[in-house]
Each structure stands twice: as C-alpha cells, then as structure tokens.
C-alpha positions as CSV (number, residue, x, y, z in Angstrom):
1,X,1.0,12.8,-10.6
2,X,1.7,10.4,-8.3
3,X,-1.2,9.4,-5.3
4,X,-0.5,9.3,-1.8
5,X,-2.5,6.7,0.6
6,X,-1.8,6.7,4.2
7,X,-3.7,4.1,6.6
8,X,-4.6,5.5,10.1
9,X,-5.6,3.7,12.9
10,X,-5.1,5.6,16.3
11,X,-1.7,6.9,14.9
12,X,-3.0,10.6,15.0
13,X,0.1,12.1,16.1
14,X,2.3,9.6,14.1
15,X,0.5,10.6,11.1
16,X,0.6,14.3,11.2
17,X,4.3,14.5,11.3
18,X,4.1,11.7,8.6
19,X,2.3,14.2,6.5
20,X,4.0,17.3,7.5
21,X,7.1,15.6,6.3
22,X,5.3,14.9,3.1
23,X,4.5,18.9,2.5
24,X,8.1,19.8,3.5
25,X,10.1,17.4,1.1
26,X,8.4,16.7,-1.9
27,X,8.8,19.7,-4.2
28,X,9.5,17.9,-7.6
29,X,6.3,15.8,-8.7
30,X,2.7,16.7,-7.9
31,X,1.2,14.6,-5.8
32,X,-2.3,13.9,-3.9
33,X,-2.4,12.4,-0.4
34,X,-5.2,10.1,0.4
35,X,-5.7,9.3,4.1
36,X,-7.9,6.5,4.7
37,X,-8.7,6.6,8.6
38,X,-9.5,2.6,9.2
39,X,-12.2,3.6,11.8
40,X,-9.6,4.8,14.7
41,X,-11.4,5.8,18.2
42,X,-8.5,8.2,19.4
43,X,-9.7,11.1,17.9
44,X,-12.3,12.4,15.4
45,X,-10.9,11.7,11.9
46,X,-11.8,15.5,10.6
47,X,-8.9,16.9,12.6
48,X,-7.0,15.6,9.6
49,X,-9.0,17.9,7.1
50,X,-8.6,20.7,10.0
51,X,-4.8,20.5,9.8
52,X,-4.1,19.5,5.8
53,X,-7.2,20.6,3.8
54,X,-5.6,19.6,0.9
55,X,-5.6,15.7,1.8
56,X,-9.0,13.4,0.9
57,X,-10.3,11.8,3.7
58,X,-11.5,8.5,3.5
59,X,-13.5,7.1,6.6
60,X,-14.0,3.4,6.8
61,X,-17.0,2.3,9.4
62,X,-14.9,-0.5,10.5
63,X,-11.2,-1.4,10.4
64,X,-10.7,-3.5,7.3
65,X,-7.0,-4.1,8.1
66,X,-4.2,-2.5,6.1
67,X,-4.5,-4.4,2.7
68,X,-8.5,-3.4,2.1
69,X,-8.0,-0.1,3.9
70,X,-5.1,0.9,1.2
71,X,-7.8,-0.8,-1.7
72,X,-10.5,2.0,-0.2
73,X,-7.6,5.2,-0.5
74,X,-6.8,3.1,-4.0
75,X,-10.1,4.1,-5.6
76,X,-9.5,7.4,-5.0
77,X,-6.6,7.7,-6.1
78,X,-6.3,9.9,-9.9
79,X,-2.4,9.7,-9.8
80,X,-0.7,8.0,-12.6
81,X,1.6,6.3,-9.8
82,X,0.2,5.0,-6.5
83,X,2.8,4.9,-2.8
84,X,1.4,3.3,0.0
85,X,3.1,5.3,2.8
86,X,3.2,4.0,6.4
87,X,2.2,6.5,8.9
88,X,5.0,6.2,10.8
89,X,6.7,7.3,8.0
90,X,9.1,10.7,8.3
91,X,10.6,11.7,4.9
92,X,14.1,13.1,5.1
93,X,14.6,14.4,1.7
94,X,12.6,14.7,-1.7
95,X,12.4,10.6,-1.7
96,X,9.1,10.7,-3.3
97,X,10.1,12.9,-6.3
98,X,13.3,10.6,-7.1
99,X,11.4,7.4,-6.7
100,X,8.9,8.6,-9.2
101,X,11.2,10.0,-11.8
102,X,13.0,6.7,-11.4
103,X,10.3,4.5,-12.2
104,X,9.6,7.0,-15.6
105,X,13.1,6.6,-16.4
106,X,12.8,2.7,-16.3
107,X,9.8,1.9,-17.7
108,X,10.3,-2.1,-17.0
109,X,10.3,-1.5,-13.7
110,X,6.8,-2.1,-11.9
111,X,7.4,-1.6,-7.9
112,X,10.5,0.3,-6.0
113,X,11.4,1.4,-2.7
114,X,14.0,3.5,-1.5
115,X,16.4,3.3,1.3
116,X,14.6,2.8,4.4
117,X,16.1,4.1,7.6
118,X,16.1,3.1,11.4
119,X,16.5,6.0,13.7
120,X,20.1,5.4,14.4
121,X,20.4,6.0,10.5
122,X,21.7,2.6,9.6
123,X,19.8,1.2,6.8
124,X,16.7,-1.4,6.9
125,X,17.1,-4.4,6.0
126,X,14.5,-4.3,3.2
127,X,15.6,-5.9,-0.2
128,X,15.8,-9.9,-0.5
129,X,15.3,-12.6,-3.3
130,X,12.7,-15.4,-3.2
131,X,14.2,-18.4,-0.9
132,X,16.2,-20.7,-3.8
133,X,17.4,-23.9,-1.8
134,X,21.2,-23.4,-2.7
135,X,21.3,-19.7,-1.2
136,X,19.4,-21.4,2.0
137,X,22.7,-23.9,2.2
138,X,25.3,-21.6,1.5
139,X,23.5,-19.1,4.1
140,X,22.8,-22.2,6.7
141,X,26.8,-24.0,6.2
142,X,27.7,-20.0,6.5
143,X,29.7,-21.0,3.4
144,X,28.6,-17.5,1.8
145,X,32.3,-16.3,3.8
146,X,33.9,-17.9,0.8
147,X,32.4,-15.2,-1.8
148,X,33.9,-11.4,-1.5
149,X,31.6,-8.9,-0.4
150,X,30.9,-7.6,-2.9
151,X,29.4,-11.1,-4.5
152,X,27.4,-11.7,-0.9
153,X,25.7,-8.2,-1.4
154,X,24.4,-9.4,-4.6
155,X,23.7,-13.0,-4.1
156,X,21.5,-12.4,-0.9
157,X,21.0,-8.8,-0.5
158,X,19.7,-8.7,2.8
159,X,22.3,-7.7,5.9
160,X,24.9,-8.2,3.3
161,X,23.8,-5.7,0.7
162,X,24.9,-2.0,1.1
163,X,22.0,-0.1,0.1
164,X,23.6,2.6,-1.5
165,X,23.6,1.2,-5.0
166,X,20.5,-0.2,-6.7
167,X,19.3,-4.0,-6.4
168,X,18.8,-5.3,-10.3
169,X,16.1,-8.2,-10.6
170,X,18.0,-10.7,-11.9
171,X,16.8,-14.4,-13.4
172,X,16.8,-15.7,-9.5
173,X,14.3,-12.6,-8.4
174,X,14.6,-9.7,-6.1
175,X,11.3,-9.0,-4.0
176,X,11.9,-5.5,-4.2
177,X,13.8,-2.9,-6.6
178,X,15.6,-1.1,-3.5
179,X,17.6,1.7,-4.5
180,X,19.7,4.2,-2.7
181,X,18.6,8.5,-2.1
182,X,21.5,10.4,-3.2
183,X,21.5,14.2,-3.7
C-alpha cells in the first residue's frame, strides 16, 4: 500500500481537484490519502471529510510549514511507500500505480518522481546532479555544445535531458530518479 499526504493551506479548491484526480487515476495499487490541513482560514477543514470520507484528516493548530506538516500526515501514514503529493497536483494517468511498482521492481532505488508537466505539456525541468565544478565550466564557457545531445542529456540532465527515458544515478549523483509515464 502506498500512503498519500497532501498539505493544505487555503488551497481548498486546488486540492479537491488534486484529490479527485487521485480517485479517478489510480486503479492499480491501494493506497490511503492523508490530508494534513496546516491550519488554513479559507474554509472549515471538515469539508474535506464531507467530500472524500475515505481520506484521514489531519488538523494542525498552527501552520508548521510544509516540511513538519508532511512529518504530522507521516505518522499516520500505514503504507509501505509514502508520496508527498502537492496540492496543486492534477494526475493525468495511473502515475502513482507505475511509480510504485517501479520502485518494487528496483529495490536499490530509494526516492523517484515521474514526469512532471507544465500546463502547456512540455516537461519540468525536474532531474539534476549535485553541482561538480567541471560541469559548472563546461555549462558557464557553454562548451557543453561540443558533446552530442545525447551526451548533454546525461551529463547535466536538466533543460538538456528528454524526460522520456529514465535518469540512472551514476558515480557523479542524480538528485532525483526521474523517469518517464508511458502506457
């Protein structure tokens, strides 16, 4: 089972579609949905159990920022796999179902993400390796237009990868395991 937290903070709207999207897409992996409201004053918190029943509600007294408000959905959590979810979040396909059978089906890997659009459809910008001084130069000298494509996409990821193939940590480190949705 994989756990679901969601932070709200006067996203009410925002986070309805979020979890609509959620109930209409993921069909292949059960899955609980945590929704820790971080003390919002647009609306009364319960509407949330009004709407999805299904979801535990978690309702801070204060908003304790994103980082301790996913910690308080955390230790409710009783999935074997946790996702912290942005609310702003709209799910176009059974992402959270391949993303979990992913990470059974490579044991060694300990965080992914998956292809993140922008509205337009073009990919975010999302995967990148930790700063190494000679990628800086060859980036800064724009000297990376000497390597093919191909070699750019996997040297600095970034603009320059394609997202539709996944990002291997190599020696040099990838911050994230970004890999692409594909039916």
């Amino acid at each position: 089972m994989i756990s679901i937290i969601i932070l709200n903070y006067n996203t009410f709207d925002l986070t309805c579609q979020c979890l609509r999207s959620i109930y209409e897409h993921t069909k292949q992996v059960d899955f609980e949905i945590i929704l820790v409201d971080n003390a919002s004053t647009e609306c009364n918190p319960d509407k949330f159990k009004e709407l999805f029943p299904n979801i535990t509600l978690v309702k801070n007294n204060e908003n304790r920022g994103f980082s301790r408000g996913c910690n308080d959905g955390i230790k409710h959590a009783k999935g074997d796999y946790i996702l912290l979810l942005n609310s702003d979040t709209l799910l176009l396909n059974d992402a959270i179902s391949l993303t979990y059978y992913f990470l059974k089906n490579h044991p060694d890997v300990g965080i992914a993400t998956c292809r993140l659009e922008n509205l337009d459809g073009s990919a975010q910008n999302i995967c990148s390796r930790f700063p190494r001084i000679k990628w800086t130069l060859l980036e800064l000298t724009r000297a990376f237009k000497l390597l093919d494509k191909k070699r750019r996409g996997i040297i600095f990821y970034g603009n320059f990868f394609d997202y539709n193939q996944v990002a291997i940590p190599t020696g040099y480190g990838v911050l994230f395991l970004c890999f692409p949705i594909i039916y």
